[in-house]
C-alpha positions, 0 to 999 in steps of 0.5 A: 500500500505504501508503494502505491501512493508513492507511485501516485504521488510520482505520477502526480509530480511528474504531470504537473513538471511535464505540463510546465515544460511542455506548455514552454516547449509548445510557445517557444519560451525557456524551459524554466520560465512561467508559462503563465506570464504575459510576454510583450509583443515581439517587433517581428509580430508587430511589423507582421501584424502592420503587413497583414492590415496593410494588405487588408485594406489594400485588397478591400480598396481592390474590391470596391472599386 
């Protein structure tokens, strides 16, 4: 009985640890780092994010005419 929750308790551990680094593998980050945590926005995203409007309104020009 007493391996059992041992095992258990490892179980539970070890899910919570591969939940934390896959969450970070997944969005790129530090493995150690809080996956939780708001991270800026990058200049790249924010100069793709300005192409994509850029392209919106540009093709909505295209459209109306």
């Amino acid at each position: 009985m007493k391996s059992f929750k041992f095992m258990v308790f490892g179980l539970a551990i070890g899910v919570l640890i591969g939940l934390w680094l896959g969450v970070n593998i997944g969005k790129g980050q530090p493995l150690l780092s809080n996956p939780f945590a708001e991270h800026p926005v990058t200049e790249k995203t924010r100069e793709a994010m300005e192409k994509g409007k850029e392209m919106y309104e540009e093709g909505k020009r295209i459209i109306n005419r």
